[in-house]
C-alpha positions as CSV (number, residue, x, y, z in Angstrom):
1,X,170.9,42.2,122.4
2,X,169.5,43.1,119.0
3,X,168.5,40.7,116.4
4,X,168.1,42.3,112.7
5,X,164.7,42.1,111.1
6,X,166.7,40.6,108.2
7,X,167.9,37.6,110.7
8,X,164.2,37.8,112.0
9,X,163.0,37.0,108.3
10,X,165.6,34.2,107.4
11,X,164.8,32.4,110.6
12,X,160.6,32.6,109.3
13,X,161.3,31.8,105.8
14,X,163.8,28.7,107.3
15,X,160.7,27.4,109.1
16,X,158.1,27.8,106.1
17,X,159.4,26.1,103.0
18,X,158.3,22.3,105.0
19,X,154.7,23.1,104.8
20,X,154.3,25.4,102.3
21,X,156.9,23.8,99.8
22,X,154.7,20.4,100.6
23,X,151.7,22.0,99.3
24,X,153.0,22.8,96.0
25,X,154.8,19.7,94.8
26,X,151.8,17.4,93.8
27,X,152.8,16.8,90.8
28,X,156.2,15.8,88.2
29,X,157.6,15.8,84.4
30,X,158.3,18.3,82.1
31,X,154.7,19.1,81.6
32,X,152.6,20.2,84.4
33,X,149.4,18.9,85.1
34,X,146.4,21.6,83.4
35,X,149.0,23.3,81.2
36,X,147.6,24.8,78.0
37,X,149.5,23.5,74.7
38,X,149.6,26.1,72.0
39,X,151.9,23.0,70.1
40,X,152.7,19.8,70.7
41,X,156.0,19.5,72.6
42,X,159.5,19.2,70.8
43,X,160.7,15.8,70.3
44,X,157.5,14.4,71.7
45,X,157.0,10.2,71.0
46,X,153.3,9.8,70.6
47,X,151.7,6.3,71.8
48,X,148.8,6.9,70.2
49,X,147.3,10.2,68.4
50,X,144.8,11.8,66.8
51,X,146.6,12.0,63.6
52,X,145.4,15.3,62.0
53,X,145.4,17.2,65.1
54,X,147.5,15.9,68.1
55,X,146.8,18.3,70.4
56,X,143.3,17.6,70.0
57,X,143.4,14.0,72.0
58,X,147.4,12.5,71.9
59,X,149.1,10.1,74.7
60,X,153.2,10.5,74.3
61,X,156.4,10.3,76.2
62,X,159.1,13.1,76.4
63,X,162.8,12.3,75.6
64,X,163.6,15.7,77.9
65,X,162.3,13.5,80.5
66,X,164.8,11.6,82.5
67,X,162.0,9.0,84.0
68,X,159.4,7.4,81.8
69,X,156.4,9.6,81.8
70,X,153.4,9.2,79.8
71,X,151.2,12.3,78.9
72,X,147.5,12.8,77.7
73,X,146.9,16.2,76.0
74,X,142.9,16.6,75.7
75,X,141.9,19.8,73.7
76,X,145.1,21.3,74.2
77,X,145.3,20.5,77.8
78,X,147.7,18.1,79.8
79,X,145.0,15.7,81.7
80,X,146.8,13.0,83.0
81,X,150.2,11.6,83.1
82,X,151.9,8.7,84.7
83,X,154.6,6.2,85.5
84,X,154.6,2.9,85.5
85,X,157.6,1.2,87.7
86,X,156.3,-2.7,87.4
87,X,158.2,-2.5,83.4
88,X,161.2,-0.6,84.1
89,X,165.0,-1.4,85.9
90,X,164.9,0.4,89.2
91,X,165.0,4.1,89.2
92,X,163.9,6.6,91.9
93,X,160.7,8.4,90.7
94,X,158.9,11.3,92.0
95,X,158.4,11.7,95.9
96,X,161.6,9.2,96.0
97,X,159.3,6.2,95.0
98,X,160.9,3.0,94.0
99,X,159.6,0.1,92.3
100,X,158.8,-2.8,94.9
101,X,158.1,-0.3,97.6
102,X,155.2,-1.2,99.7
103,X,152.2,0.9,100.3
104,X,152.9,1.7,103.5
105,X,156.5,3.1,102.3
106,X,155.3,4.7,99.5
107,X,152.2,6.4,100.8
108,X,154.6,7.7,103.8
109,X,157.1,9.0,101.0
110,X,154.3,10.8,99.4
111,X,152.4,12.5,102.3
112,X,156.2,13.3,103.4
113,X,156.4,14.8,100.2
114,X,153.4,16.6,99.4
115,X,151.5,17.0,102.8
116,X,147.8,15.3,100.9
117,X,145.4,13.3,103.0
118,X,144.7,10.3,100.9
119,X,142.3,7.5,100.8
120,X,142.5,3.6,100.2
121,X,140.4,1.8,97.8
122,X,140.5,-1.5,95.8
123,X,141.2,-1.4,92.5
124,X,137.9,-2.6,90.4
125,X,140.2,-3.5,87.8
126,X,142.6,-5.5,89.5
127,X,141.4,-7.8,92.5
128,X,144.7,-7.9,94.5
129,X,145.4,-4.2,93.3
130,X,144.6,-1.2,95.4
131,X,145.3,2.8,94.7
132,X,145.1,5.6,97.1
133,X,143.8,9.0,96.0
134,X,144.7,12.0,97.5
135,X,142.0,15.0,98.3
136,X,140.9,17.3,95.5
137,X,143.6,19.8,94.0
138,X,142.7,23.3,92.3
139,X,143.5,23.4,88.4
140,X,142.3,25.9,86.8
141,X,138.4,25.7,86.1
142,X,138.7,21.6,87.2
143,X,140.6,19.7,90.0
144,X,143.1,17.0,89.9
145,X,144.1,14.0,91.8
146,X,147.3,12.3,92.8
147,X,146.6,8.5,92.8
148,X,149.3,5.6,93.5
149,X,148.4,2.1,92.7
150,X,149.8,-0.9,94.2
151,X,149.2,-5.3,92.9
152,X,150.2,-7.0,96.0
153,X,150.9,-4.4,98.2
154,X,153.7,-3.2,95.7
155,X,154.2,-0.1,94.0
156,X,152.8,0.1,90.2
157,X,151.4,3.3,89.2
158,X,151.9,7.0,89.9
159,X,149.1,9.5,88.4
160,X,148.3,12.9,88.7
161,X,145.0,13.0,86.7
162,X,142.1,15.9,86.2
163,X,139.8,12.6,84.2
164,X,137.5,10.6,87.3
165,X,138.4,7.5,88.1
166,X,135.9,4.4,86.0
């Protein structure tokens, strides 16, 4: 019996997209994490801006985004953004996260989805708050991080962030 290299190939593509697919997805929004603004984003709502020159140093939102994103631009260049699900009516976020999942739900949603090694540590800021970061991820001339928070064991905070943790 002969198989056809085409067959062959769907068959090794079928089995690839899991790993390699997981690789790629460590990060969400409109705006990717590292991008290079040449201009400030259409319909962008800034938080708070350098007022002569946005691009310069702004945090905003997106209205193009369906979930409620917040952006920093630094010199031009997305740095961090985030979502905060403590504020907001439930909604399924990146990774499938949910507000009120516990770390142990999310953390297995998100090494499901992104196939990162993470590690646990308390949150300076927040005594019953911990976060998880995930290993170092290539961006450009820098590296970025995936972090999740949690306050009580509960899902607060998703970040993917180039800026070190103070």
């Amino acid at each position: 019996m002969m198989i056809s290299t085409k067959a062959v190939s769907l068959a090794l593509l079928a089995s690839i997209p899991i790993a390699a697919n997981a690789q790629s997805k460590p990060d969400f929004g409109s705006l990717a994490i590292c991008a290079s603004l040449g201009k400030m984003p259409t319909r962008y709502k800034a938080i708070e801006c350098n007022q002569r020159n946005p691009l310069r140093q702004c945090s905003f939102t997106l209205s193009a985004d369906k979930l409620p994103i917040k952006y920093l631009v630094d010199d031009g260049i997305v740095v961090s953004k985030w979502i905060e699900f403590g504020n907001h009516a439930a909604f399924v976020g990146p990774f499938g996260l949910k507000r009120g999942d516990s770390d142990n739900i999310a953390m297995a949603k998100v090494r499901r989805a992104t196939g990162l090694a993470f590690e646990r540590w308390a949150d300076d800021q927040d005594a019953e708050g911990t976060y998880y970061q995930s290993t170092d991820i290539n961006c450009r001339k820098n590296i970025y991080n995936l972090r999740i928070f949690f306050h009580k064991g509960k899902l607060e905070t998703l970040s993917v962030s180039s800026l070190p943790m103070v």
